[in-house]
C-alpha positions as MATLAB code, in Angstrom:
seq = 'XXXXXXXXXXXXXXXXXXXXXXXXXXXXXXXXXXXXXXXXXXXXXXXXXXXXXXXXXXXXXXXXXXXXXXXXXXXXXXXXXXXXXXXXXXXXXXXXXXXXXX';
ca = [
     -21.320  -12.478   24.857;
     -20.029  -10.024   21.953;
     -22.971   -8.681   19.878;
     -23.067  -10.672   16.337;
     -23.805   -9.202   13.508;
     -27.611   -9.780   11.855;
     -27.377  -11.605    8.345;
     -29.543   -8.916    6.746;
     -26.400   -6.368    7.369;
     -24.391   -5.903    4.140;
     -20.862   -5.739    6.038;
     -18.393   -9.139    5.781;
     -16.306   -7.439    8.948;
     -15.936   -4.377   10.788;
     -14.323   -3.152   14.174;
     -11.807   -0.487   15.839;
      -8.402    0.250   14.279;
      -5.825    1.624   16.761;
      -2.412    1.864   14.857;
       0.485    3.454   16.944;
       2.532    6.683   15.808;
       5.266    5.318   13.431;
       3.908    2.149   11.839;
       2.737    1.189    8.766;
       0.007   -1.405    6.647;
       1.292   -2.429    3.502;
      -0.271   -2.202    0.493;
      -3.139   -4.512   -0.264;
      -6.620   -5.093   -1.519;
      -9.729   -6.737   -0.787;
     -12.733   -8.496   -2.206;
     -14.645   -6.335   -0.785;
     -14.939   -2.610   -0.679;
     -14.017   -0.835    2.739;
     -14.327    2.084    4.931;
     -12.813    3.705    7.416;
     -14.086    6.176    9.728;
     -11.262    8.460   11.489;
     -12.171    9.254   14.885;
      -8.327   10.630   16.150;
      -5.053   10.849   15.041;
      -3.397   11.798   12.006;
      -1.712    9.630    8.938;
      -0.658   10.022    5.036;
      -2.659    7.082    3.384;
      -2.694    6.296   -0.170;
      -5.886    4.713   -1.766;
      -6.737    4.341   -5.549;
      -3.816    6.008   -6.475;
      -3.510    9.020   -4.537;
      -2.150   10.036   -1.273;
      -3.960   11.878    1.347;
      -3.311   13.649    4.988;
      -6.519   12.396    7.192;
      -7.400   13.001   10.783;
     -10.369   13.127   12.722;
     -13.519   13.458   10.957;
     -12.886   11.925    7.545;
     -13.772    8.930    5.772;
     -11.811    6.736    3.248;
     -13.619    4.752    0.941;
     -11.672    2.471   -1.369;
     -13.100    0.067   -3.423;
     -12.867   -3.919   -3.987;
      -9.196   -4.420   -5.677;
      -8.338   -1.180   -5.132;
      -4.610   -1.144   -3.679;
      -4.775    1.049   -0.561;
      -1.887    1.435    2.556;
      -1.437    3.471    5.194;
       2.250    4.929    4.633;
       3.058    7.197    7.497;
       1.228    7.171   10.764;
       1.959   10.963   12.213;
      -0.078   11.039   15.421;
      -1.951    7.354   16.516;
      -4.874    6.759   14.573;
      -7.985    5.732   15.801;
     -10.777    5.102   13.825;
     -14.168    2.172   12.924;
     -13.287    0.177    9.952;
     -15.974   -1.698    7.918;
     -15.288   -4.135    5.198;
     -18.551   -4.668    2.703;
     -19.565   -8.084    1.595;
     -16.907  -10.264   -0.159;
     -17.165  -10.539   -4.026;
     -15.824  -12.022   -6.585;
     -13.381  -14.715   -5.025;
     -14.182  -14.040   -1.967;
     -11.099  -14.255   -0.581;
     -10.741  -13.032    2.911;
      -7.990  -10.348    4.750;
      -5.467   -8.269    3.281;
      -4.499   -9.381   -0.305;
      -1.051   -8.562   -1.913;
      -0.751   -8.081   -5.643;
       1.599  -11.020   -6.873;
       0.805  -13.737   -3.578;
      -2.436  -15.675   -4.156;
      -3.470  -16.499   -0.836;
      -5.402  -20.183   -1.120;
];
């Protein structure tokens, strides 16, 4: 039985990211702010505006409606992402600018 998370903790989701050499997430947002932890790998991502190289050992923070992507992956990243509580419409999963999810 997979350990649930208590309702005192202030995340709405977390868990592993694995994402393969050569792929890509799209630009999107959430209602929520997020982290994620890199544990391995190596990637160009681009959160509140700027791009950034990151690799094991650093943490991106972006925060709720911030547009955010990961643009090149250059080695498979590995990392623990964690998605605070959802706020304002608390609209779940990734959210593109110009699609209004229901």
């Amino acid at each position: 039985m997979p350990l649930e998370k208590p309702d005192w903790v202030p995340f709405g989701n977390f868990g592993t990211m694995s994402i393969p050499r050569g792929r890509k997430v799209e630009r999107h947002f959430h209602d929520a702010d997020e982290y994620w932890f890199i544990i391995g790998g190596r990637a160009r991502i681009s959160t509140e505006g700027e791009e950034h190289e990151v690799g094991a050992g650093d943490l991106v923070c972006t925060r709720m409606g911030d547009e955010h992507e990961i643009a090149e992956v250059y080695e498979d990243l590995l990392g623990v992402h964690i998605l605070g509580e959802l706020r304002g419409r608390r609209r779940r999963g990734h959210l593109i600018t110009g699609r209004d999810p229901k």
